[in-house]
N, C-alpha and C positions, 0 to 999 in steps of 0.2 A: 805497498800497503797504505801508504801515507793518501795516496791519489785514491783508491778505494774509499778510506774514514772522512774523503773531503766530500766523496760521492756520496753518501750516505747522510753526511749532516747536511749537505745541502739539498736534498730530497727530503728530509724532517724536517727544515725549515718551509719547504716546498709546502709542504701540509699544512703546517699550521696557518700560514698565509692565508690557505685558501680555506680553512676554519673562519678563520678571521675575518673574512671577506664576505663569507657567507653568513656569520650574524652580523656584520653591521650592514650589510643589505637588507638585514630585516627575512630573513627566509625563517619565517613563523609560522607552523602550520595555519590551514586556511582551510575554511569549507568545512563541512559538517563532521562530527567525529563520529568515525564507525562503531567505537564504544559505547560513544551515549547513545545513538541510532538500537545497537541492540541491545542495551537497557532497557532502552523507552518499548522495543516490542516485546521484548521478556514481562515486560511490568502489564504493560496492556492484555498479555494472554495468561497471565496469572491472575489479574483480575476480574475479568469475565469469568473464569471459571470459580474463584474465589464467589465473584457477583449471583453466578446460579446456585451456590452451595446455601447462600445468603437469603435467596427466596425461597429456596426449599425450606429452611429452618424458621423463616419468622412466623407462619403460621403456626406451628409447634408453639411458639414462646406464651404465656401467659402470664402476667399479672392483675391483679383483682383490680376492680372499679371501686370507690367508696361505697359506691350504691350497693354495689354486692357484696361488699363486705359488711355494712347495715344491717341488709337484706339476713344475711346467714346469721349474726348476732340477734336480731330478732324473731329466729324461729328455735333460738336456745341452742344454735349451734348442729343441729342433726342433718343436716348436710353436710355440713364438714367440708369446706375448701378445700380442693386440693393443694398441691405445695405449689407454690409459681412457678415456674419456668422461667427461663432469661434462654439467653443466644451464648452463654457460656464463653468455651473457650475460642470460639468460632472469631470471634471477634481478634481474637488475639493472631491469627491464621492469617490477618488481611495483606496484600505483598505490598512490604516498601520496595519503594524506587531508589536505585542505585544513585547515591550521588554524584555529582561533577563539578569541576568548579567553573567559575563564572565565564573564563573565557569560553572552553567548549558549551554551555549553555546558549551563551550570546550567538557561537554559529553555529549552532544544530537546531532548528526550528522543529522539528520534530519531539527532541526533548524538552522543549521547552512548551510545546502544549500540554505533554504530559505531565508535565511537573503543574500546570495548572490543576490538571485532573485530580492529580493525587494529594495536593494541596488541601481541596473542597473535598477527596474520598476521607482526608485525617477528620473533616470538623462533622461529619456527618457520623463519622464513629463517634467520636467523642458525644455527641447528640445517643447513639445507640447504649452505648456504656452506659448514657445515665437513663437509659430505662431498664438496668437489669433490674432481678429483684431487689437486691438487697439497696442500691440510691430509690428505688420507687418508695421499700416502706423506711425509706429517710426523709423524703421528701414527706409520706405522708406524719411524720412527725414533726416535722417541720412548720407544716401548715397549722397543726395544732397550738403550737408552741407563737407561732406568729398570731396569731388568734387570741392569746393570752395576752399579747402585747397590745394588740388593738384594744382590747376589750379594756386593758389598764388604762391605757390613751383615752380611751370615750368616757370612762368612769370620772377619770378625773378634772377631763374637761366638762362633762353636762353635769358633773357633783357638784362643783365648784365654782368660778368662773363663768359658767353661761347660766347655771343660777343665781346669780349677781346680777347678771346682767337683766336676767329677767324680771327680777324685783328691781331693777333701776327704772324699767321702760313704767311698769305699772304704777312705782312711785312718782313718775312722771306727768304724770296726767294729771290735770288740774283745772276740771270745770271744762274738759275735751281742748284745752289750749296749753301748748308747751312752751312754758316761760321761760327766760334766759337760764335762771338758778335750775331747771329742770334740763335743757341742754348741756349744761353743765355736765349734770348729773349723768345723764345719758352718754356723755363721751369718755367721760372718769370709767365708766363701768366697762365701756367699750375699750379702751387704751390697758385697763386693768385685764380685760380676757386674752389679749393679746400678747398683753405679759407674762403671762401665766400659760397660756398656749404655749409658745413659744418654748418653755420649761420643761413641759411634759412632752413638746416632741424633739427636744435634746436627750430626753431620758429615754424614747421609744425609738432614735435613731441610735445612741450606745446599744442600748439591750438585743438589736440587731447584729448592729458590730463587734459583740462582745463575747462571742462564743468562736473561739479561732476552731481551725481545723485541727483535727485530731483530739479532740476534750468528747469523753466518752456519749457526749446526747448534741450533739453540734446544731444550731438553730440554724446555721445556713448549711445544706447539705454540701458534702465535700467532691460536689461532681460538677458538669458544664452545666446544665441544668438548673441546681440546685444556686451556685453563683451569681446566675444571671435574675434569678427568681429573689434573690436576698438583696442584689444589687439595682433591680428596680422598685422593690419596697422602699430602702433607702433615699434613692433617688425621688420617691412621690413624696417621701416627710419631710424630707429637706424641701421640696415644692412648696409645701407649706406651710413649713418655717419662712420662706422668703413670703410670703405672701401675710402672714401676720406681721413681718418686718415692715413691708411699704404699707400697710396697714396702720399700724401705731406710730410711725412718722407721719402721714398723714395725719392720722386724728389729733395729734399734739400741736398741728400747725393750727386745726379749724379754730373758729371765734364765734362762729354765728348757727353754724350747720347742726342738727343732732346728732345722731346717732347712723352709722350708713353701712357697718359693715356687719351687721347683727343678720344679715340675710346670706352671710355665704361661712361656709364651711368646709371643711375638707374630709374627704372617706376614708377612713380608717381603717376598716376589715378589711385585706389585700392576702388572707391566708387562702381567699380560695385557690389563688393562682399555683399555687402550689400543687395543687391538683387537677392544674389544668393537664400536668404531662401524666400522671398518675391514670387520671378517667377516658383520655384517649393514646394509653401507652400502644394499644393494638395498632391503632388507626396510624402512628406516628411510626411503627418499624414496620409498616407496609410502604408508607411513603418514603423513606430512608432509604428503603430495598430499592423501590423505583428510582430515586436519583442517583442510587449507586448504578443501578444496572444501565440509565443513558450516560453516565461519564464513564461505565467500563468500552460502552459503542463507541464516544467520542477518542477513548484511547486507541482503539482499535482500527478507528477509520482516518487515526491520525486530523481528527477536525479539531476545531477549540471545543473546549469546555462548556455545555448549553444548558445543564442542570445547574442549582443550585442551592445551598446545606438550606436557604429558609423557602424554598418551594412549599416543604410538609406544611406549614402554619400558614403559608400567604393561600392555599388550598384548604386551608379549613376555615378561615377568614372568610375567605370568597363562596365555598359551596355550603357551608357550615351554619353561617350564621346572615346571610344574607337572602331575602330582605329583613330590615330591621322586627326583632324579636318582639313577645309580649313586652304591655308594662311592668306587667306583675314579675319579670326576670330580676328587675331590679338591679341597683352599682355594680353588685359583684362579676354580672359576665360580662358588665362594659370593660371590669381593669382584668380580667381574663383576656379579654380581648386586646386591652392594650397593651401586656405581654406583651400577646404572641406578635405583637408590633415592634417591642422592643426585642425580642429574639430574632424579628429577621433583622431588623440592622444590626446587630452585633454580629451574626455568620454573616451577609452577605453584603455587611457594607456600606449600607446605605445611606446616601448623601442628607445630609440636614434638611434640607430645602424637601425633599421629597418624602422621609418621614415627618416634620414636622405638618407637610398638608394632609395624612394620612392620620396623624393621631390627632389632630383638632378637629376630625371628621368624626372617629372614633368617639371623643369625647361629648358630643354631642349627647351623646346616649346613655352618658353617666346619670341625669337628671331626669331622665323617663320612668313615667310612673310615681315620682313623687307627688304629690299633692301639693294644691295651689294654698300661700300662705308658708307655708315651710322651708325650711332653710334649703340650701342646696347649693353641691359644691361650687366652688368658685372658677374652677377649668373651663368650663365651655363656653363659646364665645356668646351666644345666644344667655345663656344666664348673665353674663357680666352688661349685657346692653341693658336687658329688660333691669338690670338694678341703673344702670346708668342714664336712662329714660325717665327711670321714678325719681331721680334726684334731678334732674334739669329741669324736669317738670314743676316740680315742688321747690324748686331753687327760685325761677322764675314766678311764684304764685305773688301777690300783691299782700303784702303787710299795712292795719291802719298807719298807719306813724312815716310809710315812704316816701310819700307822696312831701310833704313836713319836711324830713331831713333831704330833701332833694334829690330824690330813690337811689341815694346812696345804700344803703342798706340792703337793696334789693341787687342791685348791681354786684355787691360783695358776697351777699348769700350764693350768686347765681356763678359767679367767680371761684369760689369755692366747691360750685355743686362740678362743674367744670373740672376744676383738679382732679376732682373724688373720682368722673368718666375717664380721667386722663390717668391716673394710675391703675386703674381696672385694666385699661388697655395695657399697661408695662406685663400682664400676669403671659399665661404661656401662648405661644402662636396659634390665633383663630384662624378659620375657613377662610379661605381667600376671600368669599363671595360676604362673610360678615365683617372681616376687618375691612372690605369694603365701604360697607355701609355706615359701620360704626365713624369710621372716620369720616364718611361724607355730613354723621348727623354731630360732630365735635366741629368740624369746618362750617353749617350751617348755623350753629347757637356762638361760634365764634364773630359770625357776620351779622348775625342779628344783635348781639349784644354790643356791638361795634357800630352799628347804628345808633342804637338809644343812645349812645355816650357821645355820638355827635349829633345829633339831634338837638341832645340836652345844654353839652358844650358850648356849641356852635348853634343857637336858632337864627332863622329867617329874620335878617334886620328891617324888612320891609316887615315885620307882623307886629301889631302891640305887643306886651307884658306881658297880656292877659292870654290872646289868643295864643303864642306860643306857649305859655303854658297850660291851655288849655289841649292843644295839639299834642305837646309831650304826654301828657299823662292821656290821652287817648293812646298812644300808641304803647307805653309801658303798660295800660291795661289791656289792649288787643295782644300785646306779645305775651302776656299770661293766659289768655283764651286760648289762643293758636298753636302754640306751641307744639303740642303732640300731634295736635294735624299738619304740624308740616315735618313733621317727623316721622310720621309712618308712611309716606310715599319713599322715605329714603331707603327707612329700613325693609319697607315690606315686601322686596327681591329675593334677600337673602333668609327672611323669617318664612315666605311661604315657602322656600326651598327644604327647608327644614320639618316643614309640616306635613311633604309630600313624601311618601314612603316610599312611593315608587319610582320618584324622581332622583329621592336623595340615596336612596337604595346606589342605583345607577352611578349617581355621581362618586359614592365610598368605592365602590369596585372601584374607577379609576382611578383613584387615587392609591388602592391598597396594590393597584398592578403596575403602578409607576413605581414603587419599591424593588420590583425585580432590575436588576441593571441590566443597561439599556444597553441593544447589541453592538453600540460602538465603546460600548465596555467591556462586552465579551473580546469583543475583536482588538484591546489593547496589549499589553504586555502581562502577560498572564502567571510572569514569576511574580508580580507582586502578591497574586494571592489574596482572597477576603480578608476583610479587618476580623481579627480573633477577639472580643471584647468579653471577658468570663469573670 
């Protein structure tokens, strides 16, 4: 018995050994897991069919357009709207995908395209949800209510403060020459709108912020949609908060300059956008359908993921509003359109560098149609030159008395006018092809004014008294002549670019189709997934 019990523990020890031997050899599984393998096809053939259930239904769905809902209000209602339609519980039907964890992910390739798939299938739901009915008339409340904000913002800035201002310019004048005490005058009123700006878009960025979710009339709707439309309102008054900031430091540093920032402004009314997903809710779950239905193929065919959540809007960009629109459209479908700019980078991603070249293209068009003489926002690269041209130019002009105090004065005015281009430039990223130029024409007034001061400094010791100072003041008067002519060979690249519609047409497509990520992004690691930004 004894020999037996020794047989027996020594074959249980036999085992565990060779337990033992085989984890610390590392025998891990290896190679793709047949699990995740038939998830990933389960998940791919539930989708497709899920995907055609999806296109049969979104033609059914309706929700009303503003216009038609206008429309019915002004014929007294005897039409009578039907009730909207949404995609209902369909949405709720869409299949997840079986989870795994990270090791079998890392080697099952298969699952791990899918999980790209289903990633980009979750945000384009999320996109569909908020066009049911009931986020559409949230949204269209919304817009309203944002509307009420703007309208409080303009009130009290053009009640207030830019009526000051404009009774500063007029008490300015004095026999068509503006004296020191009137510069004065004219900066005081300037640094004072600025002040007071700054106030009222504190108050109109709360009034945003201030309605959380679930309080029974919510100013930002409580959907993806709704979020990202509250969250770019935000985003543009804080824009403009900064830009009154570098604004009234500047003007508190000037001494000598007027008045410089009386020509730019910021846009207010941003409730259309709210309506941008409201009046093409149709147009947007036909496109939604189609990128679900090529990521149910790319599941299916086992390829990457080659749709993506902001195709719907970079197609309505593209087919929708190109080439550039009338004048008479006006600010409101330029920040429509800069939306659906900030909506694709938030589903799909999108690097800095390549939305920032798209919305400075974008912005160009904020300013169209305004009349010559009238303020206009401060965004666009092309408005912030044409003010920064008027003040070198006018920096540069010849005062009697310069000549006297050693053009010192003139040298300071132009140094000044110089700062005023230089923090225009700090505002948001211009067109490649104007922050070009803009900087070639601050590196051109930097070298000519760099001249005069060694000119002046430094004259020709071989010249009399006289004739050097005869030579300087030729050339401080020639540089006040010239000046704009040698400034529009710089800039007029980038300004005829902007004047051609057919050119710059062309050039916004590329730019708005550099947003799409680029197929060695497709082709990367595809559990990271789109940036979710709501």
């Amino acid at each position: 018995m004894r020999r037996v019990d020794v047989l027996r523990r020594s074959f249980a020890i036999t085992l565990v050994a060779l337990a033992t031997a085989g984890a610390l050899s590392g025998c891990t599984p290896s190679g793709p897991d047949e699990a995740a393998e038939r998830a990933a096809a389960a998940y791919a053939a539930e989708l497709q069919d899920w995907s055609d259930e999806l296109a049969e239904a979104v033609p059914r769905a309706k929700t009303w357009t503003q216009s038609e809902i206008d429309a019915d209000a002004a014929s007294g209602g005897e039409g009578g709207l039907p009730e909207e339609v949404g995609l209902g519980g369909l949405l709720d039907e869409a299949p997840v995908l079986q989870e795994f964890n990270a090791s079998v992910v890392e080697r099952t390739p298969v699952y791990r395209e899918v999980v790209a798939v289903s990633e980009r299938v979750d945000v384009v739901l999320a996109e569909l949800r908020s066009l049911e009915p009931a986020e559409v008339k949230q949204l269209r409340a919304a817009g309203a209510a944002t509307s009420l904000v703007a309208f409080e913002l303009y009130d009290a800035t053009f009640g207030g403060p830019a009526l000051g201002r404009l009774e500063a310019y007029s008490a300015s004048l004095d026999a068509g020459t503006i004296t020191d005490e009137a510069r004065t005058l004219l900066r005081e009123s300037d640094a004072a709108f600025a002040r007071e700006r700054i106030g009222f878009l504190d108050a109109a960025i709360e009034a945003m912020r201030g309605t959380g979710r679930g309080s029974d009339d919510p100013l930002i709707p409580d959907s993806s949609i709704g979020h990202s439309v509250g969250a770019f309102v935000i985003d543009w008054y804080e824009e403009d908060r900064a830009f009154e900031e570098r604004a009234l430091a500047e003007i508190e540093s000037w001494e000598l300059l007027p008045e410089r920032y009386g020509e730019f402004w910021g846009f207010e009314d941003l409730s259309s956008i709210f309506r941008v997903s409201v009046d093409r809710a149709d147009e947007l779950r036909r496109a939604h359908a189609a990128t679900i239905s090529t990521l149910a193929a790319d599941a299916g065919s086992g390829g990457p993921a080659s749709a993506f959540a902001g195709d719907a809007y970079r197609a309505i960009l593209l087919d929708g509003y190109l080439p550039w629109g009338d004048d008479s459209e006006g600010a409101a479908h330029a920040v429509d359109r800069l939306w659906m700019l900030w909506r694709i980078r938030e589903l799909d991603g999108t690097a800095d560098g390549e939305y920032d070249a798209a919305r400075a293209a974008l912005l160009e068009e904020l300013n169209r149609g305004i009349p010559d003489g009238t303020v206009r926002d401060h965004r666009p690269g092309s408005a912030r030159v044409l003010g920064a041209v008027e003040a070198l130019v006018e920096g540069a002009e010849n005062a009697p008395d310069d000549r006297e105090a050693g053009w010192d004065p003139l040298l300071a005015r132009l140094a000044e006018s110089v700062s005023f281009a230089e923090r225009l430039r700090e505002g948001p990223p211009m067109m490649g092809e104007v922050a070009d130029g803009y900087d070639a024409m601050l590196a051109e007034v930097a070298a000519a004014r760099g001249e005069l001061v060694e000119l002046r400094d430094a004259p020709d010791p071989e010249q009399s008294e006289l004739a050097a100072d005869s030579e300087l003041s030729v050339a401080f008067i020639r540089f006040d002549g010239d000046l704009q002519e040698r400034l529009v060979p710089i800039l007029s690249p980038s300004l005829s670019l902007l004047d051609d519609d057919a050119r710059f047409s062309a050039r916004l497509a590329e730019l708005i189709e550099a947003t799409r990520p680029a197929a060695a992004d497709e082709a990367g690691d595809p559990s990271d997934g789109p940036a979710r930004r709501e």
